[in-house]
C-alpha positions in Angstrom: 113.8 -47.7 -31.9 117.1 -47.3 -33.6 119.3 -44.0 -34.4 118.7 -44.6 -37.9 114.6 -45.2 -37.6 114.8 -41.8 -35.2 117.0 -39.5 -37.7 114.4 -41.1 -40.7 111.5 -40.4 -38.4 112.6 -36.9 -38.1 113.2 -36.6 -41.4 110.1 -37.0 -42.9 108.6 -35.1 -40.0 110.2 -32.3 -41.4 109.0 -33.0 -44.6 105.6 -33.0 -43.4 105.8 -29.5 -41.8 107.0 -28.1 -45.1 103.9 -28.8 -46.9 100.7 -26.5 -47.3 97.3 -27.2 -45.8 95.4 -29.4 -48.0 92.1 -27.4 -48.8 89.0 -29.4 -48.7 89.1 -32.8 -50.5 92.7 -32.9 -51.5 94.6 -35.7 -50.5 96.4 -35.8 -47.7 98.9 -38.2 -46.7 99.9 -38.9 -43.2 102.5 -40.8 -41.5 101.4 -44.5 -40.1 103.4 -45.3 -36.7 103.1 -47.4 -33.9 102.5 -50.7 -34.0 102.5 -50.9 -38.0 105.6 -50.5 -39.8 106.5 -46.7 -41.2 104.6 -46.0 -44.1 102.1 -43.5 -46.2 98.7 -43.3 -46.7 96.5 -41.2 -48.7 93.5 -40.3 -47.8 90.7 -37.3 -48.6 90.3 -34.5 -46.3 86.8 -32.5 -46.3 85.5 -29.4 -44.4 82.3 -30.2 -46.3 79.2 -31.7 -43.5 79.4 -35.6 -43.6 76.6 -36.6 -41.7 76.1 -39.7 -42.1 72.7 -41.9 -43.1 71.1 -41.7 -39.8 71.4 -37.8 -39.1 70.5 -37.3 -42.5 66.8 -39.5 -42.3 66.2 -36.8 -39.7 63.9 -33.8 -40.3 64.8 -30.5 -41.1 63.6 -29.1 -38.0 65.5 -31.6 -36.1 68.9 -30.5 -38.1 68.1 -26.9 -38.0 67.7 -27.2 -33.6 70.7 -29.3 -33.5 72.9 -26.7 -35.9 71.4 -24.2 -32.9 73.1 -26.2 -30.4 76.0 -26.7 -31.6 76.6 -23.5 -32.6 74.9 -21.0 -29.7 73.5 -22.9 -27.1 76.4 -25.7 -26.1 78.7 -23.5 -24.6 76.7 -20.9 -22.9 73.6 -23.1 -22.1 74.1 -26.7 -21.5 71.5 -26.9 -19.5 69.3 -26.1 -22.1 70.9 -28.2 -25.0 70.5 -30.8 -22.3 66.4 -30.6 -22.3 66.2 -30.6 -25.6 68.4 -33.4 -26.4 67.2 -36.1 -24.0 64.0 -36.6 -26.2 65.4 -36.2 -29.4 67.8 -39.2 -28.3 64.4 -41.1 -27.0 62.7 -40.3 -30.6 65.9 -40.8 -32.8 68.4 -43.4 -30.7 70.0 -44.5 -34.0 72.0 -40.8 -34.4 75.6 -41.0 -32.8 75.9 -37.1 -33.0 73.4 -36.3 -30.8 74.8 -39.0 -27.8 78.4 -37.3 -28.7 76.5 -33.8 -28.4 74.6 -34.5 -24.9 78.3 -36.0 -23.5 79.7 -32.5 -24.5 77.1 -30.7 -22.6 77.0 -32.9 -20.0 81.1 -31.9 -19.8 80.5 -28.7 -20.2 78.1 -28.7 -17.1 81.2 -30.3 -15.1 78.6 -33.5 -14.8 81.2 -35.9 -14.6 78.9 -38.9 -13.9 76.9 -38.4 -16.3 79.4 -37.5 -19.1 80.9 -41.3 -18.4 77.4 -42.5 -18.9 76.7 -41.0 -21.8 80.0 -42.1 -23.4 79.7 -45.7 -22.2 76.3 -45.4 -23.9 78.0 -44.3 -27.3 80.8 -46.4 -26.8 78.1 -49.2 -26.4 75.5 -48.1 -29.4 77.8 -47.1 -31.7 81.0 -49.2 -31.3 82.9 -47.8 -34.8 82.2 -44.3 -34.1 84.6 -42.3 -34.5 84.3 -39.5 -32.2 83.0 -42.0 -29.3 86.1 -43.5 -29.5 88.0 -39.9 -29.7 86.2 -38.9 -26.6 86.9 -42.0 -24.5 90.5 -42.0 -25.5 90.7 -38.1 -24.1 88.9 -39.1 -21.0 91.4 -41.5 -20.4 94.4 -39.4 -21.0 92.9 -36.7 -18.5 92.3 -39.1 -16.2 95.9 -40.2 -16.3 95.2 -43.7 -18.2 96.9 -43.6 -21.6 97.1 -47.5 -21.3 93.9 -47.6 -22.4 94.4 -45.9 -25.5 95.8 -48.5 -28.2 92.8 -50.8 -27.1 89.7 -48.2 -28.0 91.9 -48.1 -31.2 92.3 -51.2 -32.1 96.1 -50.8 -31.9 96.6 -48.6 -34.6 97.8 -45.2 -34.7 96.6 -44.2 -38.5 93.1 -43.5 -39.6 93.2 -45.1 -42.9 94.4 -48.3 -41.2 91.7 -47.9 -38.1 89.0 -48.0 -41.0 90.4 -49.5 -44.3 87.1 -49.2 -46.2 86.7 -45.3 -45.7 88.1 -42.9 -48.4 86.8 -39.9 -47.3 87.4 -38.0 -43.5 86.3 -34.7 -42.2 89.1 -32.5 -41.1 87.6 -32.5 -37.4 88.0 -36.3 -37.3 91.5 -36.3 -38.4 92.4 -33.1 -36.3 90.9 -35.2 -33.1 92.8 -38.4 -33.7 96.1 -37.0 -34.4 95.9 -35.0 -31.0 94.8 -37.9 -29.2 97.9 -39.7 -30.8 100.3 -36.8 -30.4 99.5 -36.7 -26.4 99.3 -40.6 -26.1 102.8 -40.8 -27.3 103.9 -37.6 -25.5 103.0 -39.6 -22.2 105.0 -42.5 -23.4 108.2 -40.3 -24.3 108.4 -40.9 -27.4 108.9 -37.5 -28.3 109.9 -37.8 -32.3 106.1 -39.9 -32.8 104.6 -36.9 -30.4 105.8 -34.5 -32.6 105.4 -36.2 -35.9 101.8 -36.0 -35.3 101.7 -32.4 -33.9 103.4 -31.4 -37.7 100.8 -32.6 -39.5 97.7 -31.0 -37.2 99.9 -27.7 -37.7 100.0 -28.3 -41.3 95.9 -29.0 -41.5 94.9 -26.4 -39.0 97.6 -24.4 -37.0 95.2 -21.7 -35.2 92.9 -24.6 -33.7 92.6 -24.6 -30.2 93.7 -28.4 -29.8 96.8 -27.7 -32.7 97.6 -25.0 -29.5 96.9 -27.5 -26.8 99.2 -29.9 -28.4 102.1 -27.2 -28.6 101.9 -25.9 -25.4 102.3 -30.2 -24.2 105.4 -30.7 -26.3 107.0 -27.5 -25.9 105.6 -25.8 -22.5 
């Protein structure tokens, strides 16, 4: 990279950090890097549920004990959000979240072995999902294998350009990518594209607990 691309690069990143938060479904427009040239793209932003067709065919019981889970019983109990997930996945195999939710617990637990399982499975199932592919790309960073990381995304390093088709993204998909980008590029040193990315998580959500995780990488 050149002294002009890096002073430009810095530039903008700055720019970035100046603006507000965008509040549900305003647009937001993010910096492309990486492999693609330098560029922006607009795209919406939502804190609004997007579910998705499968999780919403399922009943409302089903949706009320997985909003349970998520929400109380994760954390405190994965044991139990263990048992009760296994069948739903046997009843309902076509619903990413709940493969994405029983890897969680199965972290949670410190069940290492069965945490890769259940990620190769939604890697496997559900190829284009976005948080399978988040997950996996953090596994490998903690596992000291950031090689991997342009592969699972298709070697690019901007949402709108990962899926062209898609409009629309919640802000806990964009808040995951950008700090799987922003500590992919940290372990590279390249520090400006690191940092670039940390600006605009601080700009959607400063208080969240990876925005903090990012800040303490960069500036420890």
């Amino acid at each position: 990279m050149t002294r002009d691309e890096k002073r430009r690069q810095k530039k903008l990143a700055k720019k970035a950090a100046k603006r507000k938060t965008k509040p549900a479904g305003r647009r937001h427009e993010p910096l492309a890097r990486g492999s693609e040239p330098l560029q922006i793209i607009s795209y919406e932003i939502t804190d609004e549920p997007m579910p998705g067709p499968a999780y919403e065919r399922l009943p409302k019981s089903v949706k009320d004990q997985l909003d349970r889970i998520y929400h109380e019983v994760l954390l405190q109990k994965p044991k139990e959000a263990i048992a009760i997930l296994q069948p739903l996945i046997e009843q309902y195999p076509d619903v990413p979240q709940l493969y994405n939710c029983l890897h969680s617990a199965y972290q949670v637990l410190g069940d290492r072995g069965n945490a890769q399982r259940m990620l190769k499975e939604t890697l496997e199932r559900f190829p284009d999902y976005l948080f399978g592919r988040i997950a996996y790309a953090t596994d490998c960073l903690q596992q000291g294998e950031p090689e991997k990381v342009p592969e699972i995304f298709d070697g690019h390093y901007e949402l709108k350009l990962l899926y062209p088709k898609r409009k629309l993204f919640h802000i806990s998909e964009v808040r995951g990518f950008y700090s799987v980008m922003a500590w992919y590029f940290h372990t590279q040193g390249e520090t400006s594209r690191a940092e670039t990315y940390y600006e605009l998580m601080r700009q959607l959500d400063p208080d969240h607990r990876n925005t903090r995780f990012i800040k303490r990488l960069l500036y420890p």
